[in-house]
MDTraj code that builds the backbone (N, CA, C; nanometers):
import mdtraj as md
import numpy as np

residues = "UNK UNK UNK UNK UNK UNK UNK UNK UNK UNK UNK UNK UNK UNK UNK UNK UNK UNK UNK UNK UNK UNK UNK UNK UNK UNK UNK UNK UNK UNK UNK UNK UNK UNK UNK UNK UNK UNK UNK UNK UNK UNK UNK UNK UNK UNK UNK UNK UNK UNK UNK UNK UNK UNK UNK UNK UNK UNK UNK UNK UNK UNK UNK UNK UNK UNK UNK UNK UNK UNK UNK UNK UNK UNK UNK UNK UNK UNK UNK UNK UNK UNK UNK UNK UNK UNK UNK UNK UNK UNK UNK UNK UNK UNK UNK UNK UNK UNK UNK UNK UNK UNK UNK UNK UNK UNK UNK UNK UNK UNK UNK UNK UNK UNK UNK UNK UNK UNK".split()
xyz = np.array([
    [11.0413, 11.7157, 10.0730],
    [10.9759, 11.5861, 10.0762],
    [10.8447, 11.5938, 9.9982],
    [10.8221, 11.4769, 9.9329],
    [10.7127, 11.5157, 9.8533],
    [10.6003, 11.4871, 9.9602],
    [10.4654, 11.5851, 9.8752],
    [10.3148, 11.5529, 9.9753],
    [10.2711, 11.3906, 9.9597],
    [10.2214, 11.3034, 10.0635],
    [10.1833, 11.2013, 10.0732],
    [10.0344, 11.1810, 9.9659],
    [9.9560, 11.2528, 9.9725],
    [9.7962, 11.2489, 9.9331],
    [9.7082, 11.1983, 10.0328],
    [9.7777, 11.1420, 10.1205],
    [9.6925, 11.0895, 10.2217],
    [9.6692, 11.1507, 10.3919],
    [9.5426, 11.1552, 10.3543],
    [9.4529, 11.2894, 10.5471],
    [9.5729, 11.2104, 10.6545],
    [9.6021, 11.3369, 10.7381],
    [9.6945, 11.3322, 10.7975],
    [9.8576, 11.2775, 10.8067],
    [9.8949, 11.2355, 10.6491],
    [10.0408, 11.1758, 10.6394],
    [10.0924, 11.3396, 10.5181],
    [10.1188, 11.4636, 10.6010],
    [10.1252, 11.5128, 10.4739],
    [10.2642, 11.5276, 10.4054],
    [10.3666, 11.4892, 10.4301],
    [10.4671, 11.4596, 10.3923],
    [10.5458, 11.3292, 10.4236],
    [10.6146, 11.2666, 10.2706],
    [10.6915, 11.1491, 10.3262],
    [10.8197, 11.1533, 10.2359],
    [10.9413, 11.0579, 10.2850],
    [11.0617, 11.0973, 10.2715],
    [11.0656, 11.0267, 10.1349],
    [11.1214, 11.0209, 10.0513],
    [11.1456, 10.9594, 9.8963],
    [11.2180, 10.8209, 9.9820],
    [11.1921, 10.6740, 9.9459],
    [11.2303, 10.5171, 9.9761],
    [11.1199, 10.5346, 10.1136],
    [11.0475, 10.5890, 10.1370],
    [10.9349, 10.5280, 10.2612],
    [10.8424, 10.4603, 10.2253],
    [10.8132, 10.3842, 10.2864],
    [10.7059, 10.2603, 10.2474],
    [10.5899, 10.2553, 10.3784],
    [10.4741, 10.2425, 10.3151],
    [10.3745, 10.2640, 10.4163],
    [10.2697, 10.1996, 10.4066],
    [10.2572, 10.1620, 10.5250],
    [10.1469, 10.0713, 10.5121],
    [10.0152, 10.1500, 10.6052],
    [9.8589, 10.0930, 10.4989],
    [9.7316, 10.1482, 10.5049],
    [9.5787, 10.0361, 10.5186],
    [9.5531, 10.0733, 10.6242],
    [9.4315, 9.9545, 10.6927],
    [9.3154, 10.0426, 10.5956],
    [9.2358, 9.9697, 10.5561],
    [9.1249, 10.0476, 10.5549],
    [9.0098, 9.9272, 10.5780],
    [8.8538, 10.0084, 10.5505],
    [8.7539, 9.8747, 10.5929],
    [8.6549, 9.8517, 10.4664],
    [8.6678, 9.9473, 10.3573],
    [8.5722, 9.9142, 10.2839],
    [8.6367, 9.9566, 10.1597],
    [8.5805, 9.8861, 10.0399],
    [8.6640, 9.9378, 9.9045],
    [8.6658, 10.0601, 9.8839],
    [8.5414, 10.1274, 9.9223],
    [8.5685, 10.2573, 9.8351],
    [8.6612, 10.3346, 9.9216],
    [8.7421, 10.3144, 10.0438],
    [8.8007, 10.3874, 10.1340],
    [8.9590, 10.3338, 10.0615],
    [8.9846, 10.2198, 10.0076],
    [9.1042, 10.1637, 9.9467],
    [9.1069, 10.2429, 9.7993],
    [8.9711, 10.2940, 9.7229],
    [8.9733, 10.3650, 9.6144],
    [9.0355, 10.4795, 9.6380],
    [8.9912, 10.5504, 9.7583],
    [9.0124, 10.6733, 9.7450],
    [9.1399, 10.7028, 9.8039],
    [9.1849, 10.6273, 9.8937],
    [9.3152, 10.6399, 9.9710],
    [9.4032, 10.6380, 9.8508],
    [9.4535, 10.5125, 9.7873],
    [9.5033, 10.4963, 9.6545],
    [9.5081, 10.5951, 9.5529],
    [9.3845, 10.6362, 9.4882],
    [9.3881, 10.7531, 9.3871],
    [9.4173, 10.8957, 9.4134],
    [9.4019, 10.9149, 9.6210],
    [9.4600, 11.0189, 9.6537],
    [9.5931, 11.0391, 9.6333],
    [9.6462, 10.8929, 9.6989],
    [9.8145, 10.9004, 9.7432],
    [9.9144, 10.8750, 9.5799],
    [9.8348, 10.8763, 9.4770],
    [9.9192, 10.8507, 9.3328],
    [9.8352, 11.0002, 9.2923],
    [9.7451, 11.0680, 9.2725],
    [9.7071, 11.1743, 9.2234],
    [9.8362, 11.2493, 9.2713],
    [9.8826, 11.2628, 9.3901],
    [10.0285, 11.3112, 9.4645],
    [10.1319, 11.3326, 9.4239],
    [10.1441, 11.2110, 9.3849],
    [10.2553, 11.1740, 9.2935],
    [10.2578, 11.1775, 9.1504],
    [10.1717, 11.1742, 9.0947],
    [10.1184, 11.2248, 8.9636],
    [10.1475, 11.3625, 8.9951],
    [10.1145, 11.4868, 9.0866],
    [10.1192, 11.6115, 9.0617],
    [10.3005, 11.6189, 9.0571],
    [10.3749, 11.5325, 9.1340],
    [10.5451, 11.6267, 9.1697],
    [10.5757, 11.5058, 9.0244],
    [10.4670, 11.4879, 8.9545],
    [10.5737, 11.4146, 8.7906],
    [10.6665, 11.2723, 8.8397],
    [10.6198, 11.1901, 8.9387],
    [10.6756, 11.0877, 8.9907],
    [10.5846, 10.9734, 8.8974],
    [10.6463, 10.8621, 8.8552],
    [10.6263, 10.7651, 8.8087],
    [10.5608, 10.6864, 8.8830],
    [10.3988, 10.6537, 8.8846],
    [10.3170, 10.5873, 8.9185],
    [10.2817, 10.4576, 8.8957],
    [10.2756, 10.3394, 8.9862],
    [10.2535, 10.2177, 8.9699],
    [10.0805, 10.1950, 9.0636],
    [9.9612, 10.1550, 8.9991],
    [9.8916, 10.0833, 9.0571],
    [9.8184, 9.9654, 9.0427],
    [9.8245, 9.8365, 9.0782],
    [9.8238, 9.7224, 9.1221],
    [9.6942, 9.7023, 9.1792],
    [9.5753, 9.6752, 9.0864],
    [9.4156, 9.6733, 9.1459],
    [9.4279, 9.6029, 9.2187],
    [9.3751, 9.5348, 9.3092],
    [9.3230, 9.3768, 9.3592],
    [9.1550, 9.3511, 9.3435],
    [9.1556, 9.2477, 9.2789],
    [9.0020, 9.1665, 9.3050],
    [8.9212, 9.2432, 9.4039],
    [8.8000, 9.2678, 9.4119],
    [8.7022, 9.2733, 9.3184],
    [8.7661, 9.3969, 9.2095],
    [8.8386, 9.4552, 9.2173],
    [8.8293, 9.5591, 9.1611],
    [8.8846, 9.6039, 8.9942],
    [8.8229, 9.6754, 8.9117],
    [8.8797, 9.6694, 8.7585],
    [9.0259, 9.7843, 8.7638],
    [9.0622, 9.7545, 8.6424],
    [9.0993, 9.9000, 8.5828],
    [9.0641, 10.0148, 8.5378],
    [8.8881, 9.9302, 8.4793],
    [8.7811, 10.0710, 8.4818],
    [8.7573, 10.1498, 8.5578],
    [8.7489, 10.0723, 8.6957],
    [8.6790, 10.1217, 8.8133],
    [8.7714, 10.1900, 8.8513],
    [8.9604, 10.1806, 8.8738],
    [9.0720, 10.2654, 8.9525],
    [9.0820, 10.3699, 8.8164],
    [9.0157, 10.3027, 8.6877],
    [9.0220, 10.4530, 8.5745],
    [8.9272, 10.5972, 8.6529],
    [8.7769, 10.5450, 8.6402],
    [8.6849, 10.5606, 8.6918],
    [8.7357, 10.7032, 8.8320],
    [8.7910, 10.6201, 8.9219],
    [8.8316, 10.7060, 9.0711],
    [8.8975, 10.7960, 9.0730],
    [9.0419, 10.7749, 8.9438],
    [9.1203, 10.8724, 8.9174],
    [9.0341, 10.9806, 8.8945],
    [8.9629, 11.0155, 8.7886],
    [8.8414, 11.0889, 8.6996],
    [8.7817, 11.1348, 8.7467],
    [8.7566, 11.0695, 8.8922],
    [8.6690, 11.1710, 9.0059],
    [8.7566, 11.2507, 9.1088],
    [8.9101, 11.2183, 9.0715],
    [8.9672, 11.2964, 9.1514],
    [9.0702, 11.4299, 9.0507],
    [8.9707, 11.4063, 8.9067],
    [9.0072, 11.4774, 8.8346],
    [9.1534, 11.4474, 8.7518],
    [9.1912, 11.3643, 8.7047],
    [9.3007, 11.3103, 8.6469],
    [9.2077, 11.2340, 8.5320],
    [9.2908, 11.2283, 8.4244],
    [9.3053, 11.1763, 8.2841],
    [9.3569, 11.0343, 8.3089],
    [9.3586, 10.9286, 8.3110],
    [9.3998, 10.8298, 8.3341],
    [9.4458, 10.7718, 8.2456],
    [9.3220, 10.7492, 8.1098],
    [9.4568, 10.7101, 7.9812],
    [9.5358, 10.7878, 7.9649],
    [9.5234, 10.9484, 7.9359],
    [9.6115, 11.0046, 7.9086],
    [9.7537, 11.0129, 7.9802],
    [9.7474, 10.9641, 8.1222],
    [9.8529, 10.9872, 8.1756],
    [9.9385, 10.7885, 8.1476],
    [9.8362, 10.6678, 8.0791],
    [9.8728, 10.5878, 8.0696],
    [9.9838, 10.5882, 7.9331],
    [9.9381, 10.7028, 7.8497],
    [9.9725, 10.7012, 7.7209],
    [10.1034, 10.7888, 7.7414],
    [10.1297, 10.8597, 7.8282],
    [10.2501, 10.9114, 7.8324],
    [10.3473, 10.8383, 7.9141],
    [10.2937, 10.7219, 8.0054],
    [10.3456, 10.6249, 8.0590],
    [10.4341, 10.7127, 8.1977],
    [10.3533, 10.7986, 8.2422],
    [10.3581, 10.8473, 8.3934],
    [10.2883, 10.7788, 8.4726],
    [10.1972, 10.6914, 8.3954],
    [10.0938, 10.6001, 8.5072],
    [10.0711, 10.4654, 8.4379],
    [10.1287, 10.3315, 8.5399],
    [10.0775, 10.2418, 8.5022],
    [9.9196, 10.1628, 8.5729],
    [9.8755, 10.0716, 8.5476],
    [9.7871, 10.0235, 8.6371],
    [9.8117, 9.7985, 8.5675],
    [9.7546, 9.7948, 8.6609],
    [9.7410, 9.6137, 8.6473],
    [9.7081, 9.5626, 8.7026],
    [9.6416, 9.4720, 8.7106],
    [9.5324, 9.3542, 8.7739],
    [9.6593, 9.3061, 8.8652],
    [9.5783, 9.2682, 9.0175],
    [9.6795, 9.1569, 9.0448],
    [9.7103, 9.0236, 8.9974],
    [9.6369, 9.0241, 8.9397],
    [9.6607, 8.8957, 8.8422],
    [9.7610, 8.9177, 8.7268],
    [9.7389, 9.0168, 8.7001],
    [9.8471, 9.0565, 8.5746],
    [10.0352, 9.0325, 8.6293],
    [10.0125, 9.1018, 8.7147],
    [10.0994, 9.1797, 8.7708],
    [10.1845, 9.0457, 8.8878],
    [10.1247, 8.9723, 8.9904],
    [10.1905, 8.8762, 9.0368],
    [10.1385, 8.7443, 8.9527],
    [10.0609, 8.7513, 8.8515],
    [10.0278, 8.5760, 8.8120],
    [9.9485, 8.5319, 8.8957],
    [9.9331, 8.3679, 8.8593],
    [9.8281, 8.3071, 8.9065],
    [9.9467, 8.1790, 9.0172],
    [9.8764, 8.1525, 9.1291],
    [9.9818, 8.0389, 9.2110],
    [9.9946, 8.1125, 9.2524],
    [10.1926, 8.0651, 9.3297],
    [10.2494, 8.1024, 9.4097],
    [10.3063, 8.2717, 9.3964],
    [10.3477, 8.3539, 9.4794],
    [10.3859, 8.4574, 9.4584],
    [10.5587, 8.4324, 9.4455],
    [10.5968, 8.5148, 9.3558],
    [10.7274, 8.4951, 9.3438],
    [10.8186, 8.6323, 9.3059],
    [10.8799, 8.6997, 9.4884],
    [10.9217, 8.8260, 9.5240],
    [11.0080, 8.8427, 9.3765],
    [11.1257, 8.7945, 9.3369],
    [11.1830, 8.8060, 9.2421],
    [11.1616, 8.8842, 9.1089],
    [11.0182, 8.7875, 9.0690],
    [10.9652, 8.8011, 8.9275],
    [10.9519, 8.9563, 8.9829],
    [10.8298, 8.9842, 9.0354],
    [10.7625, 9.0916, 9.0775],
    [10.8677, 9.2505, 9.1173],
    [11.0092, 9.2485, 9.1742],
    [11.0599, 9.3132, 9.1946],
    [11.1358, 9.2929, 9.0856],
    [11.1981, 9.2323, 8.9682],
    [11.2130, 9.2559, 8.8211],
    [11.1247, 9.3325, 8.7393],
    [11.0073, 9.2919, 8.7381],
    [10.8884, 9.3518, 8.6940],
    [10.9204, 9.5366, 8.7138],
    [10.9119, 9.5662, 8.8740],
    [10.8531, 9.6726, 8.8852],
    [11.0097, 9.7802, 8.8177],
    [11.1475, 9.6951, 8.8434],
    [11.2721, 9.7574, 8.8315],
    [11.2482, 9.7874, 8.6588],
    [11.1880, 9.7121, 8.5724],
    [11.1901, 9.6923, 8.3976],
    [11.1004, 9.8767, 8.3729],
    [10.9816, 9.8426, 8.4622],
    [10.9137, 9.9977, 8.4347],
    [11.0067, 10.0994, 8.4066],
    [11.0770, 10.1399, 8.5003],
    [11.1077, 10.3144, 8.4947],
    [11.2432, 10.3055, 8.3819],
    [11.2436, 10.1997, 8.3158],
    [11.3557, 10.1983, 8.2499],
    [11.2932, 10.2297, 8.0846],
    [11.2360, 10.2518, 8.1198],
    [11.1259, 10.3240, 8.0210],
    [11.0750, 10.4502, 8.0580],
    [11.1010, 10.5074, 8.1110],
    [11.0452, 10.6669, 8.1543],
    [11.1919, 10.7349, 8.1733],
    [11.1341, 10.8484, 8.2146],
    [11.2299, 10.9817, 8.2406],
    [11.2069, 11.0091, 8.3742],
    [11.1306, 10.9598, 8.4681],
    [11.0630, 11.0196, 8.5855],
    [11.2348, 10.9917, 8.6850],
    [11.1980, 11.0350, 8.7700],
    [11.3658, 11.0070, 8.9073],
    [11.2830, 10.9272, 8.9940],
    [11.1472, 10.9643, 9.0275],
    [11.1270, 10.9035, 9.1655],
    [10.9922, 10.8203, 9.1029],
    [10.9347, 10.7443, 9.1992],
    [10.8168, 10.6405, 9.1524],
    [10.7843, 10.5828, 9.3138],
    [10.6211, 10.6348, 9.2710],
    [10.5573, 10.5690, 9.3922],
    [10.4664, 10.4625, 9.3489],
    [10.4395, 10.3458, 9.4117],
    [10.3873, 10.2339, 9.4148],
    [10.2315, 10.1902, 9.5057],
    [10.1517, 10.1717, 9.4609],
    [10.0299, 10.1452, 9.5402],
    [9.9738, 9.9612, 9.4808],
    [10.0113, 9.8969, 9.5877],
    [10.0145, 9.7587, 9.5018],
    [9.9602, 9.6613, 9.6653],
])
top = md.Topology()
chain = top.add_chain()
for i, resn in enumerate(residues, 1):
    res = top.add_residue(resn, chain, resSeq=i)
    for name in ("N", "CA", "C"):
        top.add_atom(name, md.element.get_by_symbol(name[0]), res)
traj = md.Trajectory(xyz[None], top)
């Protein structure tokens, strides 16, 4: 099972989905750049999905402090990132688009497995 990245989840099964409370951004920075740095190490295809307030600089930025290359891993396309705005649009949310979206990624990579932080 691959390692989670996240204090006290240290293993999770490949299709587990998990959900994470936190109370302040920088605790959503670091949870996030832990639990894809993770997955970045076992070569799993990375998706992250900023939300408002937050940039792509800034989840560039976090990676960098957790010691990861961030373009570089954008340029080999092991790691994506996108605004929620990018990523669900503006309006209504629409499950469809969004689970097309994320299925179009890995069809472009070589990776087997892909974890999601969105």
């Amino acid at each position: 099972m691959p390692a989670s990245g996240i204090h006290n989840i240290h293993e999770i099964p490949l299709g587990s989905h998990l959900c994470v409370f936190y109370g302040r951004l920088m605790e959503f920075l670091h949870l996030s750049a832990s639990f894809l740095k993770a997955g970045l190490a076992s070569h799993e295809f990375c998706v992250w999905v900023v939300p408002p307030p937050l940039t792509i600089t800034v989840a560039l930025d976090e990676l960098s402090y957790h010691g990861l290359d961030g373009p570089a891993l954008q340029a080999t396309k092991q790691l994506y990132i996108s605004s929620t705005e990018d990523w669900y649009g503006v309006g209504t949310f629409d499950v469809d688009d969004s689970l097309d979206r994320l299925a179009d990624l890995p069809a472009r990579l070589t990776s087997v497995a892909m974890r999601v932080f969105a």
